[in-house]
C-alpha positions, 0 to 999 in steps of 0.5 A: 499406300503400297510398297511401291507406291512408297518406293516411289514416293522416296524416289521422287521426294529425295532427288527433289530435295536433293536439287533444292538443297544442291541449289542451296549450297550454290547459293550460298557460295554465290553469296561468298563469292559476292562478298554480301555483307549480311551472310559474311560479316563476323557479327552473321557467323552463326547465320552462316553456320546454320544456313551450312548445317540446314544445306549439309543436313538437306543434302544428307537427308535427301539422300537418305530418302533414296537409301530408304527407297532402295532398302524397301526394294530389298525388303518385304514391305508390303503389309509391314507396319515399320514402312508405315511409321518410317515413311511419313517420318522420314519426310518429315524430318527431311523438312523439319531438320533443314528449316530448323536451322535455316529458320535459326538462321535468321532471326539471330540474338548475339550470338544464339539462333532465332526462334525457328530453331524449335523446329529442329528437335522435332525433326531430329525426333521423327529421324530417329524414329525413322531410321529406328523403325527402318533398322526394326523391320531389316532386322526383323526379315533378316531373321525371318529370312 
């Protein structure tokens, strides 16, 4: 995939996302607002801590799928091998970290989240890897510049 093909990509991806866990949040609030008994009830606070942490950290990850569009706008990328390892990542995490703790969320054990959670270190694993590769390659041209 080309460089502009990948800037694209984020494009689309991030503002998608960005929609869906705005939409998230919304409903969330609509749920307090309706007073739903299943989200609000003190025996539910950690499914509302995770579903607030899946809509928080969707939000922020979708707008770090647009950062990395435009930081590849800034950058050669075209033959770059860190643009190859960050892209997948990046989405990748961008779904894994959020359905990590909506999935959590659901299934709760006094207290503890449900197993979905196993979802969440492997998205915080390919974020890592993404923003570490992302840092690579600015750090890279920054020094060929």
């Amino acid at each position: 995939m080309s460089c502009t093909a990948t800037i694209r990509r984020h494009l689309r991806f991030g503002w998608l996302a960005l929609v869906v866990f705005v939409l998230a949040g919304v409903t969330l609030e609509a749920m307090h607002g309706f007073k739903v008994a299943w989200y609000l009830d003190v025996g539910n606070e950690t499914r509302r801590l995770l579903w607030r942490l899946a809509h928080a950290h969707g939000a922020v990850l979708a707008i770090l799928n647009l950062v990395f569009a435009t930081t590849l706008a800034h950058l050669e990328c075209e033959h770059a091998r860190w643009r190859r390892v960050a892209s997948p990542c990046l989405v990748g995490a961008t779904i894994a970290v959020p359905a990590g703790f909506f999935l959590g969320g659901f299934a709760i054990h006094g207290g503890d989240p449900g197993p979905g959670v196993v979802v969440l270190p492997i998205g915080a694993a390919l974020l890592v890897a993404a923003v570490g590769a992302t840092a690579w390659g600015a750090y890279r041209q920054a020094d060929d510049a």
